[in-house]
C-alpha positions as CSV (number, residue, x, y, z in Angstrom):
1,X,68.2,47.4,71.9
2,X,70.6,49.2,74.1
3,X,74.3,50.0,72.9
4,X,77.4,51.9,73.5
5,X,78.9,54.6,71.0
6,X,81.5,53.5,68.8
7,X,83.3,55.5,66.0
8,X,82.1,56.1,63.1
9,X,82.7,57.6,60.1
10,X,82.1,61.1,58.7
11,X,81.7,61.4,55.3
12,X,81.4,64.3,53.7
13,X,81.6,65.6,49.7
14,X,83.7,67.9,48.7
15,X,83.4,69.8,45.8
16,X,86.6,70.1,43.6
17,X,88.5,73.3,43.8
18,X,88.7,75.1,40.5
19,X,92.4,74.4,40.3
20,X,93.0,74.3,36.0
21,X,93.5,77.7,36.7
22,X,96.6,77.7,38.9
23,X,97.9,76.2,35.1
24,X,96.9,78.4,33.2
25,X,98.5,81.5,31.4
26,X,100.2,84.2,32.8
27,X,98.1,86.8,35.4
28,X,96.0,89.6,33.4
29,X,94.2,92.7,34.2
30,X,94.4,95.1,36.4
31,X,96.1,95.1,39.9
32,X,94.3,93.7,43.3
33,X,93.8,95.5,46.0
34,X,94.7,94.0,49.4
35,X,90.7,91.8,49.4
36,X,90.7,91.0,45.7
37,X,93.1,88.1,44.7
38,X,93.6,85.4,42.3
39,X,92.6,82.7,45.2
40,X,91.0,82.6,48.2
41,X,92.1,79.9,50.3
42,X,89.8,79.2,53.7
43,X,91.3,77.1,56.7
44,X,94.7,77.4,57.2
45,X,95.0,73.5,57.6
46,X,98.1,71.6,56.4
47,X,96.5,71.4,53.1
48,X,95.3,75.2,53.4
49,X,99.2,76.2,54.3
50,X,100.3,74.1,51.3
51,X,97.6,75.2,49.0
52,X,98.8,78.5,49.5
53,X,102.5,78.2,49.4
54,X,102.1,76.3,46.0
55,X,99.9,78.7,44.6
56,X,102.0,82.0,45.3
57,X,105.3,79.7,43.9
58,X,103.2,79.3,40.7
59,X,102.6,83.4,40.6
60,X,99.6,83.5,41.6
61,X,98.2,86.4,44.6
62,X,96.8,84.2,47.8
63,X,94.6,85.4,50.4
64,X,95.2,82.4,53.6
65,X,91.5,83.0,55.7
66,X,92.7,81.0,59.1
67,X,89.3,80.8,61.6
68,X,91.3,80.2,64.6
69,X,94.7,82.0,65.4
70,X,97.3,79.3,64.5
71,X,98.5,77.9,60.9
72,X,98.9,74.0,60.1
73,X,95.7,72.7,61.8
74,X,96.0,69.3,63.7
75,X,99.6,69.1,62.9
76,X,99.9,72.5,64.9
77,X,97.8,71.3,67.3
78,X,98.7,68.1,68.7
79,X,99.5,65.7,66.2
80,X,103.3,65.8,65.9
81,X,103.3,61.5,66.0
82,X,102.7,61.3,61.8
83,X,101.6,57.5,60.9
84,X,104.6,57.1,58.5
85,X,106.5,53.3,58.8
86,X,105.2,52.9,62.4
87,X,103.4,49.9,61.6
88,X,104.9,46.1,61.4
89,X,105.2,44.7,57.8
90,X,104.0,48.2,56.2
91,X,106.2,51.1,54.7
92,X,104.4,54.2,53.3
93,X,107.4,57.1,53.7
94,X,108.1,56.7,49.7
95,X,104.6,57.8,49.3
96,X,105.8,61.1,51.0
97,X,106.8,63.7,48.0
98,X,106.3,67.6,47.5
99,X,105.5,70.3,49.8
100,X,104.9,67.7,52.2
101,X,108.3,66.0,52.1
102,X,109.6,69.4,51.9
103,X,107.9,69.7,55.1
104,X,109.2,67.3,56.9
105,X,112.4,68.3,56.0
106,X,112.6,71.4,57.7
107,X,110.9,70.0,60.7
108,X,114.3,68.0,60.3
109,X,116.4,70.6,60.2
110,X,114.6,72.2,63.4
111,X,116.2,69.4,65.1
112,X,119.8,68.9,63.6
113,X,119.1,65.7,62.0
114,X,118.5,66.8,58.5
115,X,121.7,64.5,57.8
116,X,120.4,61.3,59.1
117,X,116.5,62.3,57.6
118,X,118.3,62.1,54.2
119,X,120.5,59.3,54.5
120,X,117.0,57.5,55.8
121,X,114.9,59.0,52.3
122,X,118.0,57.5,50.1
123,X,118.2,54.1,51.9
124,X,114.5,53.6,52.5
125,X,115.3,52.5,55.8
126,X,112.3,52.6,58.4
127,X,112.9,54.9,61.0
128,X,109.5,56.8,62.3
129,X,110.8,58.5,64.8
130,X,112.7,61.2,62.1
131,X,108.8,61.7,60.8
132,X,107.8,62.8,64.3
133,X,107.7,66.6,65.8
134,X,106.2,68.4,68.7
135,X,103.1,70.9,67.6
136,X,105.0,74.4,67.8
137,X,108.0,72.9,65.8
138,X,105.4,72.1,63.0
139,X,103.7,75.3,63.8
140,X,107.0,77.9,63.4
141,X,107.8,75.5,59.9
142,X,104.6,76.3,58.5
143,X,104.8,80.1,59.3
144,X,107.9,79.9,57.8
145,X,107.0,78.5,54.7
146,X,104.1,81.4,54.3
147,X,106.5,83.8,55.3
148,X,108.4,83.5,52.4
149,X,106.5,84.2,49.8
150,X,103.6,87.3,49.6
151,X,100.5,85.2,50.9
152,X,98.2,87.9,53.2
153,X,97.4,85.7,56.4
154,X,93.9,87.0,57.7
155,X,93.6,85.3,61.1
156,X,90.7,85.0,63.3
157,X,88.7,85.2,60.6
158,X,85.5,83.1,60.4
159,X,83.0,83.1,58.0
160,X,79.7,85.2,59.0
161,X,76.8,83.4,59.5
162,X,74.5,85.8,57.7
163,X,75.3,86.3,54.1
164,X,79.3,84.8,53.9
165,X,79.0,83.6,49.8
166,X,78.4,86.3,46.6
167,X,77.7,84.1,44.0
168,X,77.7,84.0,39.7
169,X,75.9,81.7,38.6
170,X,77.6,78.3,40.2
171,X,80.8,80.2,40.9
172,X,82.0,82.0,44.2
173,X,82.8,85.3,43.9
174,X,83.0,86.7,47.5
175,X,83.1,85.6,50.8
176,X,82.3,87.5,54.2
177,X,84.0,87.1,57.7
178,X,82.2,87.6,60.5
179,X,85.0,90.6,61.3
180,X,83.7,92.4,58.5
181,X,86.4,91.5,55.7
182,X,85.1,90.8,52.2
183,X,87.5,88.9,50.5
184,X,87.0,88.3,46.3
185,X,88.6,86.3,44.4
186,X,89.0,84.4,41.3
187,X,88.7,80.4,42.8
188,X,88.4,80.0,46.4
189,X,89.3,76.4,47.9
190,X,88.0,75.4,51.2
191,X,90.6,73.7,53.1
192,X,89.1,73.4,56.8
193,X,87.7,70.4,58.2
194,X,84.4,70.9,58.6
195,X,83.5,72.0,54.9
196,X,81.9,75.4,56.4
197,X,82.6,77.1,52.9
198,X,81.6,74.0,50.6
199,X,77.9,74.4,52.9
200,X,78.1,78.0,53.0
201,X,78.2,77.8,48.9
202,X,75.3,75.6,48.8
203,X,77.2,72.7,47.6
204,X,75.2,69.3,48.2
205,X,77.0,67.0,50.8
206,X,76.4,63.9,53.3
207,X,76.7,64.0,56.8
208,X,77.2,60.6,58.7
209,X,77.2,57.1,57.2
210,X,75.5,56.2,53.4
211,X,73.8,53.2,53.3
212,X,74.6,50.3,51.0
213,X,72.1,51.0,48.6
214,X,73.3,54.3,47.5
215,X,76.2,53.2,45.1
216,X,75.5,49.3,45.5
217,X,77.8,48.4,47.9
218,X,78.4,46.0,50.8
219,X,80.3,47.3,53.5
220,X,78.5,51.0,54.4
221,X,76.2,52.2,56.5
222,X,75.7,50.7,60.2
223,X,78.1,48.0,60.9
224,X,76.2,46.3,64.2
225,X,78.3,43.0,63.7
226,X,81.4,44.4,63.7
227,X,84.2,43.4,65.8
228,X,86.5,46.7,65.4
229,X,86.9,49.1,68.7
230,X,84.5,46.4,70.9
231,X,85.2,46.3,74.5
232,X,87.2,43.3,75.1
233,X,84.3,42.4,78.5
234,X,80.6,42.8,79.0
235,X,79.5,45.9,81.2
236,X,76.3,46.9,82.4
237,X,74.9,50.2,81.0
238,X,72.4,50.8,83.5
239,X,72.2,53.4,86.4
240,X,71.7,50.7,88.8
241,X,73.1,47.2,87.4
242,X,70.1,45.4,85.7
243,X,67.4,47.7,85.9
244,X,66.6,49.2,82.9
245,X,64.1,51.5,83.8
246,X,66.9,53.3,85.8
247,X,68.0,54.8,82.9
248,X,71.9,54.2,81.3
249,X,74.5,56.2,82.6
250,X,76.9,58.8,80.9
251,X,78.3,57.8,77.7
252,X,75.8,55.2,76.7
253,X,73.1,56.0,74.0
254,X,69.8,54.3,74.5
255,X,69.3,53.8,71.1
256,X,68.7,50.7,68.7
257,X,72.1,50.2,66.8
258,X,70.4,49.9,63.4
259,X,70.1,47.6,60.5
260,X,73.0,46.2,59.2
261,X,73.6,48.4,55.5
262,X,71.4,51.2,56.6
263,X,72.3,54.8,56.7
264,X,72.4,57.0,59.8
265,X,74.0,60.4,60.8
266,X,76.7,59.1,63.2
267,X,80.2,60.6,62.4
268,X,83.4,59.4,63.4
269,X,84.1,60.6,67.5
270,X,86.2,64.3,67.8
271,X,88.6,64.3,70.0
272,X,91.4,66.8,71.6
273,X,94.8,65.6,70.7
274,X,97.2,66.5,73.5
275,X,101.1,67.3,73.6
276,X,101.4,66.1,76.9
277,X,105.3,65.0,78.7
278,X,106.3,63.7,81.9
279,X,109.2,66.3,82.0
280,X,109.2,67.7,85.6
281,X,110.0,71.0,84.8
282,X,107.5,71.7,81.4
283,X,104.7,69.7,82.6
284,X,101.2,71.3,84.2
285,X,99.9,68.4,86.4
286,X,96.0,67.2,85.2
287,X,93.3,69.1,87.7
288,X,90.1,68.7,87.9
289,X,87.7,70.9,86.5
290,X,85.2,73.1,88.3
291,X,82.6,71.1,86.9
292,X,83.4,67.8,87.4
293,X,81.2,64.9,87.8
294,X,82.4,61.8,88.7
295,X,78.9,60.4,87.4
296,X,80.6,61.0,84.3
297,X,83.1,58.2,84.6
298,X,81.0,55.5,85.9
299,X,81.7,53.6,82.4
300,X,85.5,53.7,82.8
301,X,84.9,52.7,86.7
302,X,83.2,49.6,85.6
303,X,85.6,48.6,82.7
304,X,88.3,48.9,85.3
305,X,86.5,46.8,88.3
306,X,85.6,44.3,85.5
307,X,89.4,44.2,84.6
308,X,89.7,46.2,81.7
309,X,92.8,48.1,80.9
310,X,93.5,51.5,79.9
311,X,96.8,52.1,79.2
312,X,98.7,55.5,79.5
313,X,101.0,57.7,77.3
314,X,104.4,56.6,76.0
315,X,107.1,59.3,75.5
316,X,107.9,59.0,71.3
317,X,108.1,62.6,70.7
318,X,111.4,64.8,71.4
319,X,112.0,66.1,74.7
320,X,109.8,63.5,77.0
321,X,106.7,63.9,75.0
322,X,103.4,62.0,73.3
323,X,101.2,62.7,71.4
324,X,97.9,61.5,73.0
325,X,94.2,60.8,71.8
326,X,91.4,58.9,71.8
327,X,93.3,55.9,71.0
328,X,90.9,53.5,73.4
329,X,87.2,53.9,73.5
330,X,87.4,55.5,77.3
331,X,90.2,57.3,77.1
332,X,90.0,60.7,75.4
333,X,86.9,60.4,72.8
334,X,83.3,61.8,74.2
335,X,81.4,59.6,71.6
336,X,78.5,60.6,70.2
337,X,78.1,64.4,71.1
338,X,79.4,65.8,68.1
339,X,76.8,64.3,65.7
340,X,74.9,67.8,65.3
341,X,78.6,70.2,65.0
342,X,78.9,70.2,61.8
343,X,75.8,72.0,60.8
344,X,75.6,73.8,64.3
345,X,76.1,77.6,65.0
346,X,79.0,79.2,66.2
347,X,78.0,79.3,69.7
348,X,76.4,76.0,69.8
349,X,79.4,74.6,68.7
350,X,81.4,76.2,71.3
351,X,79.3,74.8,73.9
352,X,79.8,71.6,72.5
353,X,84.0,71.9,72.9
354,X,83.7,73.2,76.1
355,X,81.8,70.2,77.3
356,X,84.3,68.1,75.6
357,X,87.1,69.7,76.8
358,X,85.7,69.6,80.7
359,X,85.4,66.1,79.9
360,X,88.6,65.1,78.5
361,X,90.0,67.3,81.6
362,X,88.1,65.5,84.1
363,X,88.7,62.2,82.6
364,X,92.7,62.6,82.4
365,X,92.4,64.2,86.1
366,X,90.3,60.1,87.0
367,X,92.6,58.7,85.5
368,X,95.8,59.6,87.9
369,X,93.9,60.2,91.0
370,X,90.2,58.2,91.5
371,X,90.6,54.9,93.8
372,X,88.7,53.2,90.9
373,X,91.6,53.4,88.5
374,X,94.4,50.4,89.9
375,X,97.2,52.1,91.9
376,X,100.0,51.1,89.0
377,X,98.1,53.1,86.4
378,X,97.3,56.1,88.7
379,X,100.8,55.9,89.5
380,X,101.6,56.5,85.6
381,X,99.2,58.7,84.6
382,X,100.1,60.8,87.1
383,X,103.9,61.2,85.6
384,X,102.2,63.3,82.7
385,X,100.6,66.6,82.3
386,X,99.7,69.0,79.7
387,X,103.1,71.0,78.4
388,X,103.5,74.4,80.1
């Protein structure tokens, strides 16, 4: 049985951090040295940024290990339009407290509308756009936040992939960068996305979906009859129409979908989520990549001459900007080649972006210019671009 990709989830368990001792007594013993703290924090994530910021206001000496060279993870990254009261019939800002409303209050204050982001909090009015931000705002909050207190940021540090954990017994006492830095400390919480540090420590965890059977429940596993994410028309997945023994074209797994229940290793689709605008004067037009192939976007041709839609961004962040993803099935997710990143290498896993990325770049750059895509939508896709 042939089928298309579809989302999925990733699961993944994640051991608790040893946080009883961020209330315990006062600090004792003798004083660190600029590698030897009290905690150990790796992935400079939201969570990583806060767990650190909370941790030096409770006295404690922080170490923030970033593997990349930016703090605040996706929300640095691309996701400045927060899902807070953007939905009909649903409010979730009062669930918004601590660090993170504090957070949002500065973004606030970046703007000048601190005032009305108040006056919203004490009404409990809906109003999502005063929950919404571009990246670098985000971004220069967060550093802000860290820069306030003594937390040693150690960026463009990754783990090594020989040797990174010292353990005693079933606790962590070092970890290793690939740059050489040995960092020890007294708990270490991972806070990246992957879990590298929760593998790296030999902590047991799942990749990809659990069946039913494994707690007794009815709704895990491979979901072959549901209706979520389905293309709304039928298209043929071979090379040539009908003929199976043509082989199926690009982003179509020849696979059988699975038992209904079952387990399998499929994780929820990656994508790169994009700042773009269709301001004239910030915005880099989408080109095509070197290595484009327009073999690649034979599925999205056929949607579209079946009649499908694929919409385009709508500016909701400040300045004549969106947030963009893989919000439909063609139009930013490469589903189903980032089953294997999570245990992959380094280098395999940088093969892996860069053939989403060429992707994504190629598909965006379809999009606004192939005949295939009606001329009303290349007219609008082509309004965006990347910001400069």
């Amino acid at each position: 049985m042939k089928h298309f990709a579809y989302k999925v989830r990733l699961i993944l368990i994640y051991a608790a951090a040893v946080w009883q001792w961020l209330g315990g007594g006062a600090c004792h013993g003798a004083a660190f040295n600029d590698h030897d703290v009290d905690i150990c924090i790796y992935g400079a994530t939201s969570a990583g940024v806060v767990a650190a910021v909370q941790a030096a206001r409770l006295g404690r000496s922080v170490t923030l290990v970033e593997p990349g060279l930016h703090l605040g993870g996706m929300s640095a990254e691309g996701l400045g339009g927060t899902d807070i009261d953007n939905h009909p019939g649903f409010q979730n800002s009062p669930a918004v407290g601590g660090l993170a409303l504090e957070f949002y209050r500065r973004v606030s204050e970046r703007y000048g509308r601190v005032a009305e982001f108040d006056a919203m909090r004490e009404s409990l009015e809906r109003e999502p756009s005063l929950w919404q931000f571009e990246p670098h705002v985000a971004e220069e909050v967060f550093n802000q936040m860290v820069s306030e207190r003594s937390i040693r940021v150690l960026r463009g540090s990754r783990l090594a992939e020989e040797a990174p954990v010292a353990k005693k017994d079933a606790r962590i006492v070092r970890i290793r960068c690939a740059n050489g830095v040995d960092i020890r400390a007294k708990c270490f919480i991972d806070a990246t996305y992957e879990g590298d540090l929760l593998a790296a420590a030999g902590i047991r965890f799942a990749i990809g979906r659990e069946g039913n059977a494994v707690y007794g429940e009815t709704k895990n596993g491979v979901r072959n009859d549901t209706t979520h994410a389905q293309f709304d028309r039928r298209i043929d997945p071979y090379v040539i129409p009908g003929d199976a023994s043509s082989g199926v074209i690009f982003g179509v797994l020849d696979k059988p979908v699975g038992t209904n229940g079952d387990p399998d290793d499929s994780i929820q689709a990656y994508c790169f989520r994009l700042c773009v605008t269709t301001d004239a004067h910030n915005r880099l037009p989408f080109t095509k990549p070197e290595s484009y192939d327009p073999a690649h976007y034979e599925l999205q041709r056929r949607y579209l001459a079946a009649g499908g839609r694929i919409g385009w961004p709508k500016a909701f962040l400040p300045k004549n900007k969106a947030d963009f993803s893989g919000w439909h099935q063609l139009a930013g997710n490469l589903i189903g080649w980032n089953h294997a990143y999570a245990l992959a290498s380094y280098d395999e896993r940088s093969e892996m972006l860069k053939v989403s990325r060429e992707y994504v770049q190629g598909l965006y750059w379809f999009l606004a210019n192939d005949p295939a895509a009606p001329e009303g939508m290349r007219r609008e896709w082509a309004r965006w671009g990347l910001c400069r």
